[in-house]
VOFI-984861 format. One line per field, with one value per residue (C-alpha): residue number from 0; residue in one letter; x, y, z. Coordinates in nm, 4 decimals, padded with zeros to 6 digits. Example, Ala and Ser with C-alpha at 12.3 -4.5 7.8 and 13.67 -1.06 7.14 Angstrom:
paza: (0/1) $
nuro: (a/s) $
east: (01.2300/01.3670) $
north: (-00.4500/-00.1060) $
up: (00.7800/00.7140) $
This chain:
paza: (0/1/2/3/4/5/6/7/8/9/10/11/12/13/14/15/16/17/18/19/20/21/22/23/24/25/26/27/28/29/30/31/32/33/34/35/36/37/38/39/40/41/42/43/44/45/46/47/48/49/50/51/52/53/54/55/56/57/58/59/60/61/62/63/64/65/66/67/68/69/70/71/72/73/74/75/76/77/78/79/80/81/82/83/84/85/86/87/88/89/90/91/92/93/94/95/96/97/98/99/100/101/102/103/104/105/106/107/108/109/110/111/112/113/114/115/116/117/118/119/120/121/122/123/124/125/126/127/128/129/130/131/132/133/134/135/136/137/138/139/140/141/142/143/144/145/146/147/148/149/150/151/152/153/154/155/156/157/158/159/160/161/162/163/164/165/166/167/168/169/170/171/172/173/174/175/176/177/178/179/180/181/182/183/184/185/186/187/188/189/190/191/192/193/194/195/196/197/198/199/200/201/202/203/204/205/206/207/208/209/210/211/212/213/214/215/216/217/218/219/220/221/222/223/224/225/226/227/228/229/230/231/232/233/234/235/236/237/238/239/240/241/242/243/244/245/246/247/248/249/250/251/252/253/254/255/256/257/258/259/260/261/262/263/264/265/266/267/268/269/270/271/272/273/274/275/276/277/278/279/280/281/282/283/284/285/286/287/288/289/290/291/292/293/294/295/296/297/298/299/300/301/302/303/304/305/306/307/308/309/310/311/312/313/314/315/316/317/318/319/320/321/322/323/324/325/326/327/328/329/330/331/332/333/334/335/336/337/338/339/340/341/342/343/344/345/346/347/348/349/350/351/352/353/354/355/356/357/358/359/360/361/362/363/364/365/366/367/368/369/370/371/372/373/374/375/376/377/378/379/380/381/382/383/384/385/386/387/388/389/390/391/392/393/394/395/396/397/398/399/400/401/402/403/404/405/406/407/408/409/410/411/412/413/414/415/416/417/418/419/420/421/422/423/424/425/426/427/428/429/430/431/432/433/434/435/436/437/438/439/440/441/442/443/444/445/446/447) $
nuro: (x/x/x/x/x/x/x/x/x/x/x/x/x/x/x/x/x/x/x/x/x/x/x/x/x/x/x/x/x/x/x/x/x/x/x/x/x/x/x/x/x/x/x/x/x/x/x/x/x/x/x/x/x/x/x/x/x/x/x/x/x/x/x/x/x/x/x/x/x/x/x/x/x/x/x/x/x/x/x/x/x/x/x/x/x/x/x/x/x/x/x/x/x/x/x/x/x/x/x/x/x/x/x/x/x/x/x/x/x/x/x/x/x/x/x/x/x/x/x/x/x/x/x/x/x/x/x/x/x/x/x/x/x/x/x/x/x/x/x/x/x/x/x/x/x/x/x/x/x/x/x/x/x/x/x/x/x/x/x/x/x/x/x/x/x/x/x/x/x/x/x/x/x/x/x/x/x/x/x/x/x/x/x/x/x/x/x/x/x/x/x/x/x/x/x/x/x/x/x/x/x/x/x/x/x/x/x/x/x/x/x/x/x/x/x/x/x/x/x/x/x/x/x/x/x/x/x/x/x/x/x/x/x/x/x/x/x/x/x/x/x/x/x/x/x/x/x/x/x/x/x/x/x/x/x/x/x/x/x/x/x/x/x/x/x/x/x/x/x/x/x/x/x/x/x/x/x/x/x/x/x/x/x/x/x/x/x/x/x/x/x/x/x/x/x/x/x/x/x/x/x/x/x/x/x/x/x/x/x/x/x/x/x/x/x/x/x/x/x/x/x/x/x/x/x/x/x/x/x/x/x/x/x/x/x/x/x/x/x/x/x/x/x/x/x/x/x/x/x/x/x/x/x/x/x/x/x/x/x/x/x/x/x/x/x/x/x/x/x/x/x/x/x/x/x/x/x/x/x/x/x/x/x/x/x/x/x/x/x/x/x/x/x/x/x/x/x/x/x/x/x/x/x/x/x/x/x/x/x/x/x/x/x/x/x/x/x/x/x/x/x/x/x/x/x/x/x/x/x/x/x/x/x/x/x/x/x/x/x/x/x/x/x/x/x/x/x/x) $
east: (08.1748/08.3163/07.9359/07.8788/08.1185/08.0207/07.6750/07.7013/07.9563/07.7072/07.4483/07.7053/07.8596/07.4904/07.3411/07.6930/07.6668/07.2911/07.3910/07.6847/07.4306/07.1825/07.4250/07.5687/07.3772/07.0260/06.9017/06.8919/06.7078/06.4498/06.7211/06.6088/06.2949/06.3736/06.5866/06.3371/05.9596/06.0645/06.0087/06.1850/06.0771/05.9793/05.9707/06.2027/06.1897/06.5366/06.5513/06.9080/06.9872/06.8914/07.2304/07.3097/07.4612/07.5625/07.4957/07.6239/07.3029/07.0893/07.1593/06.9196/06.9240/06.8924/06.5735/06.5342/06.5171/06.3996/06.4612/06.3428/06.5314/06.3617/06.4773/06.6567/06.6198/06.3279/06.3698/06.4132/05.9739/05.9296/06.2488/06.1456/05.8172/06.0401/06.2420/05.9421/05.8086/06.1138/06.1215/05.7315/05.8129/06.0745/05.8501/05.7160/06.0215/06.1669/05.8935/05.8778/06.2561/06.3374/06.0537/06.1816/06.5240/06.3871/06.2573/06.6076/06.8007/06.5358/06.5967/06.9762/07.0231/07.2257/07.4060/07.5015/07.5766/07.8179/08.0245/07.9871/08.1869/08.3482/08.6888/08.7068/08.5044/08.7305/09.0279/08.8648/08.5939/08.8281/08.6335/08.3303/08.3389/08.3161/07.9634/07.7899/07.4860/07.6122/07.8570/07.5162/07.3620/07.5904/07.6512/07.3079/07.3265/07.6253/07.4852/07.1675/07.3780/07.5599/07.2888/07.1315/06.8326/06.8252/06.5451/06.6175/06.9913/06.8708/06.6894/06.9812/07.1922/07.0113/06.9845/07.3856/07.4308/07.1992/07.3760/07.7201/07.5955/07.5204/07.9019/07.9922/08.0664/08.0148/07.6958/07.7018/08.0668/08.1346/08.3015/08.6120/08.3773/08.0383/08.2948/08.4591/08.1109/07.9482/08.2350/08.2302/07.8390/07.8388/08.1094/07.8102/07.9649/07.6911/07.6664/07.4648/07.3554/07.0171/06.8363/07.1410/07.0984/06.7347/06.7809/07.0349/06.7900/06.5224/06.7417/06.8178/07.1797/07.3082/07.3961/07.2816/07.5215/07.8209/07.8818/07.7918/08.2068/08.3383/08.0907/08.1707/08.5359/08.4644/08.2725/08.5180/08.7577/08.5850/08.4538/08.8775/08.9845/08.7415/08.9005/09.1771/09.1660/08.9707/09.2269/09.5290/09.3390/09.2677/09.6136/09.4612/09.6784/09.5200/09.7786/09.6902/09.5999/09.2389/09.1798/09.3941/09.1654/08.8255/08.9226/09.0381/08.7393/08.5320/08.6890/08.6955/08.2858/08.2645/08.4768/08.2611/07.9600/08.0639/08.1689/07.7787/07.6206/07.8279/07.6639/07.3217/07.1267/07.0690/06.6631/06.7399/06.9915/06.7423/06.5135/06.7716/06.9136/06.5305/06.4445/06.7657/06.7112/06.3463/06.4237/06.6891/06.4445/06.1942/06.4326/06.5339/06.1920/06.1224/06.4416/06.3664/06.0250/06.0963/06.3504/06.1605/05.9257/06.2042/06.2980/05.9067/05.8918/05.6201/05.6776/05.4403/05.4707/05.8321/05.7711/05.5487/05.8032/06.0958/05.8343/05.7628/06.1651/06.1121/05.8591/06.0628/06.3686/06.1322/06.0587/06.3713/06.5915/06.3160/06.5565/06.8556/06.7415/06.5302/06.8589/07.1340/06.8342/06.7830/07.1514/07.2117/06.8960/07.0595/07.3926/07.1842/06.9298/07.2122/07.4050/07.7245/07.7399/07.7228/08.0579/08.2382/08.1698/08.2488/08.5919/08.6742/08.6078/08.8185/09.1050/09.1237/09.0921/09.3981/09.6400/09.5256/09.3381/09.0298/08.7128/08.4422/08.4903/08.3533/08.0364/07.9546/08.0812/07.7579/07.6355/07.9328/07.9069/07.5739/07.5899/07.7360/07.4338/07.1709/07.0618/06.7859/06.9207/07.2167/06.9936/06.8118/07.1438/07.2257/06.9467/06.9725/07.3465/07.2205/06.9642/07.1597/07.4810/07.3420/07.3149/07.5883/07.8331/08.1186/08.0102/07.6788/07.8444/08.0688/07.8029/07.6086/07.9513/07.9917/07.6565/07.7049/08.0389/07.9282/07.6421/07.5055/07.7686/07.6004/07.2895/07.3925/07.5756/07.2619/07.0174/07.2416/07.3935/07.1169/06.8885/07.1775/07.2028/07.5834/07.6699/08.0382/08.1206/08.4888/08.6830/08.3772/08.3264/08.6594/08.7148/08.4300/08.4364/08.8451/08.6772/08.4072/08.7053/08.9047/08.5864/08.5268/08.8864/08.8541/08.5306/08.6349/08.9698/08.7783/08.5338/08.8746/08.9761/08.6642/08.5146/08.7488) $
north: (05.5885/05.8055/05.9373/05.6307/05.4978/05.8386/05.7305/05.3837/05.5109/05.7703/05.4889/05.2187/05.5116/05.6251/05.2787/05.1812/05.5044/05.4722/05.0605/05.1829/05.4347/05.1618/04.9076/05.1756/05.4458/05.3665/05.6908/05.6736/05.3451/05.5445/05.6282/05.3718/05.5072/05.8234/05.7643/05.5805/05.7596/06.0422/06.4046/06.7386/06.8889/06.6112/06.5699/06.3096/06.1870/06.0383/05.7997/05.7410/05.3987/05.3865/05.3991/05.2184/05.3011/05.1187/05.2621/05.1158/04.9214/04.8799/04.9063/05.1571/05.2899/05.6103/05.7856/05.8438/06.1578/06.1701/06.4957/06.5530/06.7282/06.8362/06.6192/06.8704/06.6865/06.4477/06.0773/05.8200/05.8208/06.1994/06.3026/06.0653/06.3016/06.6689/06.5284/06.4759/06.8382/06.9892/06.8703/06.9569/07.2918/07.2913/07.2649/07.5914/07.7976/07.4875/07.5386/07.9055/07.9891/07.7028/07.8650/08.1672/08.0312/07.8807/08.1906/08.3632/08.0874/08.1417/08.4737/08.4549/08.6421/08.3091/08.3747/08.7019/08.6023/08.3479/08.5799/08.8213/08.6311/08.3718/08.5242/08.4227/08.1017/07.9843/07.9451/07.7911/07.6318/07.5118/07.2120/07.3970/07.5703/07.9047/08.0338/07.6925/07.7829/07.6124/07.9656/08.1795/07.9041/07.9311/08.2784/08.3413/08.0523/08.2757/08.6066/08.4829/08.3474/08.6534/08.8382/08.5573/08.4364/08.1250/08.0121/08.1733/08.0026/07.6511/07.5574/07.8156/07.5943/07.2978/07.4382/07.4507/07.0856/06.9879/07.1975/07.0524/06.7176/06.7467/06.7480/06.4361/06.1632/05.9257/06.0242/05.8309/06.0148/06.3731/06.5636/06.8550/07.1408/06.9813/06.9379/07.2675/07.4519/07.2554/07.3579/07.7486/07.7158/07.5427/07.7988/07.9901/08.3704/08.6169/08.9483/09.0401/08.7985/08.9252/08.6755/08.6129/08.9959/08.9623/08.6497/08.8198/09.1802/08.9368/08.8113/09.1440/09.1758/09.5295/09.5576/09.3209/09.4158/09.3511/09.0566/09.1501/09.1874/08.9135/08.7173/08.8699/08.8078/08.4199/08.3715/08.5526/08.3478/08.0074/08.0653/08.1262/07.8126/07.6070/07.7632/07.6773/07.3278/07.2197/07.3969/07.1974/06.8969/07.0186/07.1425/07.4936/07.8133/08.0715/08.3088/08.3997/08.7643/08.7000/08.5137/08.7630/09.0281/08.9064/08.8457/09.1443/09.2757/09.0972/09.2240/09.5485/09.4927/09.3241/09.6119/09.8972/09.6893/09.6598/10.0359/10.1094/09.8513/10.0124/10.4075/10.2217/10.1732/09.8224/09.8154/09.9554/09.7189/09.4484/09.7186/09.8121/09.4588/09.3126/09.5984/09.5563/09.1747/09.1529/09.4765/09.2456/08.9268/09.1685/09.3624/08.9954/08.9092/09.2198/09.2102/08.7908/08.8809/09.2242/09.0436/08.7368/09.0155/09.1611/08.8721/08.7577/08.4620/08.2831/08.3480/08.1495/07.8498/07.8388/07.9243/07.6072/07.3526/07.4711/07.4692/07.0923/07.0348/07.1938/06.9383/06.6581/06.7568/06.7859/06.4455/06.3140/06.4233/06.2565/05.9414/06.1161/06.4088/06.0947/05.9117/06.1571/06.3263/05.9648/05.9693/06.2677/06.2343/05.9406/06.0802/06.4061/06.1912/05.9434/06.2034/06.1609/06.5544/06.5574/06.2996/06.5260/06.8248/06.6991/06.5793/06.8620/07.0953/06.7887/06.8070/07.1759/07.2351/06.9374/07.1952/07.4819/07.6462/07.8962/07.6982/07.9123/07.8545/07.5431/07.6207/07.7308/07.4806/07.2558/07.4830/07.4249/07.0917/07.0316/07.3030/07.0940/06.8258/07.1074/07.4664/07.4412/07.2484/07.4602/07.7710/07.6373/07.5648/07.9111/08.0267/07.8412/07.9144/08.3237/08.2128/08.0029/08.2138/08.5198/08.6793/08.9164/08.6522/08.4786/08.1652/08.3483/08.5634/08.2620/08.0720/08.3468/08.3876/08.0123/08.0230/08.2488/08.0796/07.8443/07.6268/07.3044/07.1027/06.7357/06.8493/07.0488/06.7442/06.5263/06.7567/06.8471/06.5026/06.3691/06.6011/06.4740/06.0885/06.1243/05.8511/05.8620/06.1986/06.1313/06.3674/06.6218/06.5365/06.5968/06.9195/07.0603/06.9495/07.0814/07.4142/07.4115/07.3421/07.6228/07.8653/07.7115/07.8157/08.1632/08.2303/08.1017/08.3527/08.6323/08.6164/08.6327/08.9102/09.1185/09.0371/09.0092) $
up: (12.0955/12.3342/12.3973/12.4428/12.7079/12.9176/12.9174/13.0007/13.3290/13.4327/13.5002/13.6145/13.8699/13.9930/14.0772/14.2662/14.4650/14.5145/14.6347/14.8509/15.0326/15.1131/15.2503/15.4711/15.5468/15.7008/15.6710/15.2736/15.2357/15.0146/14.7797/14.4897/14.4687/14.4830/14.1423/13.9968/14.0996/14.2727/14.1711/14.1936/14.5792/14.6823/15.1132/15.1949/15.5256/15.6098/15.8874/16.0792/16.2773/16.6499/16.8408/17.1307/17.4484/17.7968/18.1318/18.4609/18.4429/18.1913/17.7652/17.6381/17.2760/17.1870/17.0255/16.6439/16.5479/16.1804/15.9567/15.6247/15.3084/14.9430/14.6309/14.3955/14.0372/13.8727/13.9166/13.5811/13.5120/13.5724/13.4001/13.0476/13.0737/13.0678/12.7998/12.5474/12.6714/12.5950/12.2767/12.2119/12.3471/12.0862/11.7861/11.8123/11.7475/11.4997/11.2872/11.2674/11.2910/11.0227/10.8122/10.7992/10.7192/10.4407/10.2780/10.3660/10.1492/09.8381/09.8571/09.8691/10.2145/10.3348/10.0775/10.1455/10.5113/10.3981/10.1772/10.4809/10.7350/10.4552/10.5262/10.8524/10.8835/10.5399/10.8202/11.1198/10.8893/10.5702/10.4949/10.4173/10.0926/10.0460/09.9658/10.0997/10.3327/10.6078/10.6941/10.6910/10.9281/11.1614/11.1766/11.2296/11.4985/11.7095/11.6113/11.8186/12.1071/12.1393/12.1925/12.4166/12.2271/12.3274/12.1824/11.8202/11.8365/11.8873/11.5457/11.3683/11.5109/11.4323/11.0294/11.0450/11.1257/10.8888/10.6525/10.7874/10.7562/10.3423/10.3220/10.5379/10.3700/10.6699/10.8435/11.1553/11.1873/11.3199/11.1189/11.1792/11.0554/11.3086/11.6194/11.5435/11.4883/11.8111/12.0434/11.9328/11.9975/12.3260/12.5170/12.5166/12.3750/12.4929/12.5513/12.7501/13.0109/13.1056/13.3064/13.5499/13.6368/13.6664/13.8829/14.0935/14.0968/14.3050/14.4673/14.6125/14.5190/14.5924/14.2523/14.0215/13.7242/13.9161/13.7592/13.3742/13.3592/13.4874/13.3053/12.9762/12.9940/13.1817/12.8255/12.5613/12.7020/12.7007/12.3496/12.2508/12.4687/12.2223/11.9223/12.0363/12.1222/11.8282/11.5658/11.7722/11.7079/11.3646/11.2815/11.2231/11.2175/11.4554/11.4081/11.0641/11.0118/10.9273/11.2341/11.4611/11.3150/11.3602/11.7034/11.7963/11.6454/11.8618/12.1714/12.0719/11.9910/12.3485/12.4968/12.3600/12.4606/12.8359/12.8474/12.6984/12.9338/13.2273/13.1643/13.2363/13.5865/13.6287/13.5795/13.2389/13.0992/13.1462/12.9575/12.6982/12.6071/12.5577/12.3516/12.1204/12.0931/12.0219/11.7945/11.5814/11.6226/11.4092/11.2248/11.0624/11.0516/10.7793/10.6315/10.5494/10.3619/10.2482/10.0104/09.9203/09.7955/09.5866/09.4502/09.3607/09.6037/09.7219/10.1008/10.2845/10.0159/10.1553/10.4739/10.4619/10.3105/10.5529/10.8730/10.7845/10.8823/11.2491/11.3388/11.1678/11.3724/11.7197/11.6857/11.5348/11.8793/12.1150/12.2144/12.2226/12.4792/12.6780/12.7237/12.8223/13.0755/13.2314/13.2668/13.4412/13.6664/13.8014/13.8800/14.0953/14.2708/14.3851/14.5330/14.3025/14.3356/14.6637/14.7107/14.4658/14.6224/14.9914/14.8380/14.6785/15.0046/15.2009/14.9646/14.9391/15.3350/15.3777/15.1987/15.3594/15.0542/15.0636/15.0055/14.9531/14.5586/14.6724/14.7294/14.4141/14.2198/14.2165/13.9603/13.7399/13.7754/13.6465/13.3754/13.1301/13.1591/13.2566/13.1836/13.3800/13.6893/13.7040/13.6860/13.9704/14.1617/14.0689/14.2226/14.5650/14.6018/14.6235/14.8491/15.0882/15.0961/14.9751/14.6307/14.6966/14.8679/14.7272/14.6196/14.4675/14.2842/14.1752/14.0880/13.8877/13.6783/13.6051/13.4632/13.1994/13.1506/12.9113/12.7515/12.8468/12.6793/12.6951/12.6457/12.3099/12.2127/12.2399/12.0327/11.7563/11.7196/11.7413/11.4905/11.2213/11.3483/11.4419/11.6904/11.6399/11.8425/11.8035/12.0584/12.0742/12.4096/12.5947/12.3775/12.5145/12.8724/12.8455/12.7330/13.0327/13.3108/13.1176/13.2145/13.5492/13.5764/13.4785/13.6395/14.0040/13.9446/13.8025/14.1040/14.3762/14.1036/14.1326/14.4723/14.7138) $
């Protein structure tokens, strides 16, 4: 419901922002087909009113002056288009990752996993019982965010809600163990993020790496703010001594991982982290049909029947991801970023505060509905500003901050059928502010 009602004001807020434009500013009066046909860089030739002026004599008006500025997101046609290639790009790794997942759970590795980490996910998790496949699922689904495989966390992820959803007895509902399991997942815990220091390297930052840090600790502490939040809404105990321990046995893993990353030049962390996570993508890989051969499986019979779920899924998340897209293409191309950002830089500059936070912040902003978009904000923030500038480096650290929180809720959700989110939404979006938070202090912390 609440999902819902988000929606529905995301398309209500864009059209009367895209209206208000074209009754008062001239200059925009391409704005509704822009939403509607336009495409990402796109030449827009803006057109302002002719303005009048009185001499002692005669009433001239003044000459137009057009200018022209590049469309920065996919209208409502072209944006329906990206969402069905995104999910036939999904397919691919669906089909082999949820394969291979399948010939882990015949040959009892989930299984393992789950008494592995059962402990600890028994606490935050207490729903799920102990042993059920659901706790190797989603281990295996942070195990590959931490190490930022994107594209290998995604149908884990997808296998744990499915998993999650076999003990729900209302399946339109969320349940405490999918909202707890969806938050953790979408504040985006990861190690080592690679691609922001390869994105900053060309964009000839002095030193690239600077920001691994402040990145790692924007993320650590996002992932605990969603703990957090969800076990007060839960009633869960954090300070019991199994939680206490696995987290402090995290950040003593993250710790030793940052001093490691640190002895490193920055070309060969980029070189180091690949080769460790396509080295554990393989080393899984083995390790699945090794024991399937121990245990005298038929591998690629099961590889087969758990392949047939990834294309299943694809398909099965089609409306969802066309929907929320539409949505948030409609609240970039009618410039509803742009009149938060202005009002943000006008409020802050009334009381006399720095604002060159600001100027990052359009990245945070469409993070949660993006990964892509906000990448590409990322991207021109370094090149307008500069990559090793305040509000680039800002911007760099609030992408690795956390996931794309609408965007995760619409795929997994959706792969399950869940249309009753309950307070999914505003736990997450409390845990993005808490790392938008953390990364604009950790930036003043570290870079000024």
């Amino acid at each position: 419901m609440v999902l819902s009602r988000i929606w529905s004001a995301f398309i209500i807020i864009s059209v009367l922002t895209a209206v208000i434009k074209l009754s008062f500013f001239p200059e925009h009066k391409s704005i509704l087909m822009t939403m509607v046909t336009g495409k990402s860089g796109d030449t827009i030739r803006m057109v302002p009113a002719a303005k009048t002026y009185i001499t002692d004599t005669t009433q001239k008006k003044s000459e137009i002056k057009p200018f022209y500025r590049i469309q920065s997101a996919d209208g409502i046609i072209e944006t329906c288009q990206t969402a069905v290639t995104l999910c036939l790009r999904l397919i691919g790794f669906l089909t082999l990752f949820m394969g291979l997942l399948s010939i882990a759970e015949k040959a009892g590795g989930i299984n393992l996993l789950s008494r592995i980490i059962s402990p600890f996910f028994s606490k935050i998790f207490p729903e799920v019982p102990k042993g059920h496949p659901a706790t190797g699922h989603m281990m295996m689904n942070f195990s590959a965010n931490l190490l930022g495989l994107d594209n290998a966390a995604t149908p884990f992820g997808l296998k744990a809600m499915e998993s999650l959803q076999t003990l729900n007895p209302d399946k339109s509902t969320a349940t405490n163990a999918q909202i707890m399991f969806l938050c953790l997942h979408a504040s985006g815990l990861t190690m080592i993020p690679v691609s922001i220091i390869a994105l900053r390297s060309a964009a000839k930052a002095a030193n690239p790496m600077d920001i691994f840090i402040p990145c790692m600790i924007a993320t650590f502490i996002a992932t605990i703010a969603s703990m957090l939040i969800v076990s007060y809404r839960q009633r869960i105990n954090v300070f019991q001594p199994v939680i206490l321990a696995w987290i402090f046995g995290i950040s003593a893993v993250i710790a030793s991982m940052i001093l490691f990353i640190k002895s490193f030049s920055s070309d060969m962390v980029q070189i180091v982290s690949g080769s460790i996570s396509s080295g554990i993508i393989l080393l899984i890989f083995v390790l699945i049909v090794l024991g399937a051969m121990y245990k005298k499986i038929d591998v690629f019979d099961s590889f087969i029947q758990g392949a047939k779920g990834g294309f299943d899924t694809a398909i099965r998340i089609v409306p969802y991801l066309v929907g929320m897209l539409v949505a948030i293409s409609m609240l970039r191309t009618s410039g509803v970023f742009d009149v938060l950002l202005d009002g943000l830089k006008a409020v802050f500059s009334f009381i006399g505060s720095d604002t060159r936070f600001v100027d990052g912040l359009p990245t945070a902003l469409i993070k949660p509905f993006s990964g892509g978009g906000a990448r590409g904000m990322m991207v021109d923030t370094m090149k307008t500003f500069g990559a090793d500038s305040f509000p680039g480096r800002l911007a760099c650290i609030l992408q690795g901050s956390s996931d794309t929180t609408l965007y995760v809720i619409a795929v997994y959700y959706g792969s399950v059928s869940i249309r009753n989110s309950r307070y999914t939404v505003s736990a997450m979006l409390l845990a993005d502010l808490v790392g938008i938070i953390t990364s604009i202090l950790l930036t003043y912390l570290f870079f000024t």
